[in-house]
C-alpha positions in Angstrom: 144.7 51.6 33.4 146.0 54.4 31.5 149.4 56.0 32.0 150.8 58.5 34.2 151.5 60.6 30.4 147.9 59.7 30.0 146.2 60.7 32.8 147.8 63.7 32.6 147.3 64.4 28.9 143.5 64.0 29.7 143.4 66.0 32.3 145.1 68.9 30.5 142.4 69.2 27.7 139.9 68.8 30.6 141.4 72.1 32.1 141.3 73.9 29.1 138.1 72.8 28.6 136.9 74.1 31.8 138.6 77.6 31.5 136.6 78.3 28.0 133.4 78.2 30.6 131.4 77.9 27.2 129.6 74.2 28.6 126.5 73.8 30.3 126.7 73.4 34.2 126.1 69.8 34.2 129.0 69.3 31.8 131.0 71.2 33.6 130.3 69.3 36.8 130.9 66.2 35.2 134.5 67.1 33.8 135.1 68.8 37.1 134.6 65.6 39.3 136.8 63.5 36.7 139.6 65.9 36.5 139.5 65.4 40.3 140.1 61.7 40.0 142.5 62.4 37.7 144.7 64.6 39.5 144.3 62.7 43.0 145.8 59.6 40.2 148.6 61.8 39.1 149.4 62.6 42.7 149.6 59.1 43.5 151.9 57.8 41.2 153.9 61.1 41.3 154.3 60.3 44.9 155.0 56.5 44.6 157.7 56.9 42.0 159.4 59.7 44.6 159.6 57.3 46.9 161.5 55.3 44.2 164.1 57.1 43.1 167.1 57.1 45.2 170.2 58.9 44.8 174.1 58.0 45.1 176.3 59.3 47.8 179.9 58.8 47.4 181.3 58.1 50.3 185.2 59.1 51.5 186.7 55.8 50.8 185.2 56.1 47.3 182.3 53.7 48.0 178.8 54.9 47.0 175.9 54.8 49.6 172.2 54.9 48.7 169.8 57.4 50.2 166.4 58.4 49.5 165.8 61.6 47.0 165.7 64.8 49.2 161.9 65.9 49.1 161.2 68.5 46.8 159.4 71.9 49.1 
């Protein structure tokens, strides 16, 4: 499975490769449906390592509290 760097490398090129519009319709297609997969992939492990990351709350007596990462809007 390739990386999240990866994933989003390819999907990138297939982007710019889309925006030329220079490739037949079937090609096009074709791209389209895997830059689909690859961005609903991205998404995913965007997602999963959001629900990961934690942040450090200092507390009034000096000890530090985990909470989750504020959501981003």
């Amino acid at each position: 499975m390739p990386s999240f760097e990866q994933s989003l490398k390819k999907l990138e090129a297939i982007v710019d490769k889309l925006e030329k519009g220079d490739l037949p319709l079937e090609e096009s297609l074709k791209l389209f449906e895997e830059g689909v997969a690859l961005s609903s992939t991205c998404k995913q492990e965007l997602e999963e390592a959001e629900g990961k990351v934690d942040q450090l709350i200092k507390q009034r007596d000096g000890s530090l509290k985990r909470e989750p990462f504020p959501p981003m809007e």
